[in-house]
N, C-alpha and C positions, 0 to 999 in steps of 0.2 A: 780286761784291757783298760789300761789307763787312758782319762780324758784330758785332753792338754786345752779345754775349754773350761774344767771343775779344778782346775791345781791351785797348789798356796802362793799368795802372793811373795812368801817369803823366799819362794825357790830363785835362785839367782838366775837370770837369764842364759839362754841356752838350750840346749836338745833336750837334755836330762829333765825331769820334774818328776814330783810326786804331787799326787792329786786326795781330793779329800775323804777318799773310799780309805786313806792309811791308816790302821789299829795300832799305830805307834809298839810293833814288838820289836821294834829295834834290828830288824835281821840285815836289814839295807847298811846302818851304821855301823854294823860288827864287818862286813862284808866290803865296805868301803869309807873309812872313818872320817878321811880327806876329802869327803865330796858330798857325805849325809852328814846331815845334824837331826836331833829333836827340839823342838818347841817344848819344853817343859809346860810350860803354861796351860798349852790347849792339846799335849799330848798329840802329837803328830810330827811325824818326819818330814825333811823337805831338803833341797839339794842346797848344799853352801858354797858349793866349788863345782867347775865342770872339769871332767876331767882334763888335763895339761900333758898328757903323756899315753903312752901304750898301755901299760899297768894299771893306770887310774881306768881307762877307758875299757878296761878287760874288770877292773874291780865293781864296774857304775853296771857294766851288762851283767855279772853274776848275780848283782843286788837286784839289779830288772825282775831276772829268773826266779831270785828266790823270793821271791813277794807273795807271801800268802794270798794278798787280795788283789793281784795285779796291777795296785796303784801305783807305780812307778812308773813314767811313761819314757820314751826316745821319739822323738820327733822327726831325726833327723838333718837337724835344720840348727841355725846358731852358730856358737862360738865352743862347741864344745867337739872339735876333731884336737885327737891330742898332737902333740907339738916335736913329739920324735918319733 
């Protein structure tokens, strides 16, 4: 389970975040392309959009699900309920 006390600073604010348990396999990214990024650098995922719609917000809970190490977290809370 994801900690929304251990997440990357890079994650944009909002519900969504990944936290620093992520093995950077990309599965979040391929699952939702508009809302994950990687950090090349330090090899780790992190949210760059929260989702804005239905589709995004169904693409951000499958990448939740499919997280090998269940570092992606939902909060709850923020600016991230989508907008249709």
């Amino acid at each position: 389970m994801a900690d929304k006390t251990n997440k990357y600073d890079e994650n944009v604010p909002g519900k969504f975040y990944v936290d620093k348990e992520c093995i950077a396999c990309d599965a979040c990214v391929m699952s939702a392309p508009d809302n994950f990024g990687m950090d090349d650098d330090d090899g780790h995922a992190f949210v760059i959009k929260q989702p804005g719609s239905t589709e995004e917000e169904e693409q951000c809970l499958e990448a939740m699900e499919g997280c090998p190490v269940e570092a992606i977290g939902d909060d709850g809370s923020g600016n991230g309920e989508p907008t249709d």
